[in-house]
Every structure is written in structure tokens, then in C-alpha cells.
N, C-alpha and C positions, 0 to 999 in steps of 0.2 A: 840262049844266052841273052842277058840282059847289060843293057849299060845304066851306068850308075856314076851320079856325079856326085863328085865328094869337095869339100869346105872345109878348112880348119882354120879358127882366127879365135886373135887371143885379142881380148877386151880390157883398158882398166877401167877405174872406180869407176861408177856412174857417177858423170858432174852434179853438180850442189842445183837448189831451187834457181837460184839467180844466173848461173850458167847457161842454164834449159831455155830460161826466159828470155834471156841473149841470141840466143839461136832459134828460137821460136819467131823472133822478128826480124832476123838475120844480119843483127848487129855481131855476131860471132858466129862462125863457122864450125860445123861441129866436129869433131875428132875425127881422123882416118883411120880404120879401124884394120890392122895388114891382115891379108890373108890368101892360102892357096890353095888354090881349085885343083881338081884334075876331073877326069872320066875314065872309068876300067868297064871293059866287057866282064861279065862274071859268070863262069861256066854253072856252079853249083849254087844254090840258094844261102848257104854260107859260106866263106871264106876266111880264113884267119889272115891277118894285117897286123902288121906294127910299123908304130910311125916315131921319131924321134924330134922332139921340137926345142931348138934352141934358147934358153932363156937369158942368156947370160948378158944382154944388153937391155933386159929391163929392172930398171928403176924398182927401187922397195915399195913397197904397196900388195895391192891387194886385186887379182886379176880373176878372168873368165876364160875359160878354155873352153870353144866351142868348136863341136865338131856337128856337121850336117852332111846326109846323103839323099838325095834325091833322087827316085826313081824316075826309068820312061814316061811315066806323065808328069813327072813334075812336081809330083806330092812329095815333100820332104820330112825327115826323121829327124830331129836335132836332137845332142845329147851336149848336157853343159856341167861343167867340172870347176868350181874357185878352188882359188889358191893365191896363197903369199909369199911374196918373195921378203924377207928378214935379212941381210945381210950382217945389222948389227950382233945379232945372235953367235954369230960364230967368228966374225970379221975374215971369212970367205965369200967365193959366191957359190958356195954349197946349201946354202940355206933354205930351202922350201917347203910350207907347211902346206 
């Protein structure tokens, strides 16, 4: 049995040049980026998962879906997913390309 810790956090746009440069000299703080952790013991070397993530409170634009698992030492696997939220498209919040 192995334990494995897992991450999933959704990212938006990357700020602009002048943003960076703000926070570089920490005249602006940089974004909080949400995200939740857990840890599972996992009996087999694979497992099947599914996970459900809520989008429906963010803003139109343009996001990162990051998901990370980290093994007993530490070394992690990250796997990253865009996508956009368009609400004008449909005038729902069904929208996601």
C-alpha cells in the first residue's frame, strides 16, 4: 500500500508583463490560487477516480485545470487541462470549451 497525495486547483489567465513586474518587487500580491489536497492509501498500482469540480462561480475567461499526485517521496506527476468559460455564447452557465 502506497500513500499518495493528491492536488487539484484551477488557475486563471496568467497576468500581463506589468502585473509580474508588480509582484516581482512586491508592490502587488500575487493571485491566490484555491485548491484541495487530500492523501489516499492505494492498495493496487491503479485505481479508477472521479472527481467533480465546480465551476459555476467563475468568471468568463480563460482557466487551468491542474491536477498533481505525489508519491511517498515526494516526486510529483502533474497533469494540466485549459479551458474557457464563454457564458455569452449561450447566455447560460453551461458554457465550457
Amino acid at each position: 500500500m502506497r500513500p499518495l497525495r493528491f492536488t487539484i486547483s484551477i488557475e486563471g489567465e496568467r497576468p500581463g508583463w506589468f502585473t509580474r513586474g508588480l509582484q516581482a518587487v512586491r508592490i502587488r500580491s500575487a493571485s491566490r490560487v484555491p485548491e484541495v489536497s487530500w492523501t489516499e492509501t492505494l492498495a493496487t498500482s491503479a485505481q479508477p477516480m472521479a472527481i467533480t469540480v465546480d465551476i459555476a462561480d467563475l468568471e468568463d475567461g480563460d482557466y487551468i485545470l491542474r491536477i498533481r499526485v505525489a508519491g511517498p517521496d515526494g516526486s510529483p506527476a502533474v497533469g494540466e487541462r485549459p479551458f474557457s468559460v464563454d457564458r455569452s455564447r449561450t447566455g447560460t452557465d453551461e458554457s465550457v470549451r
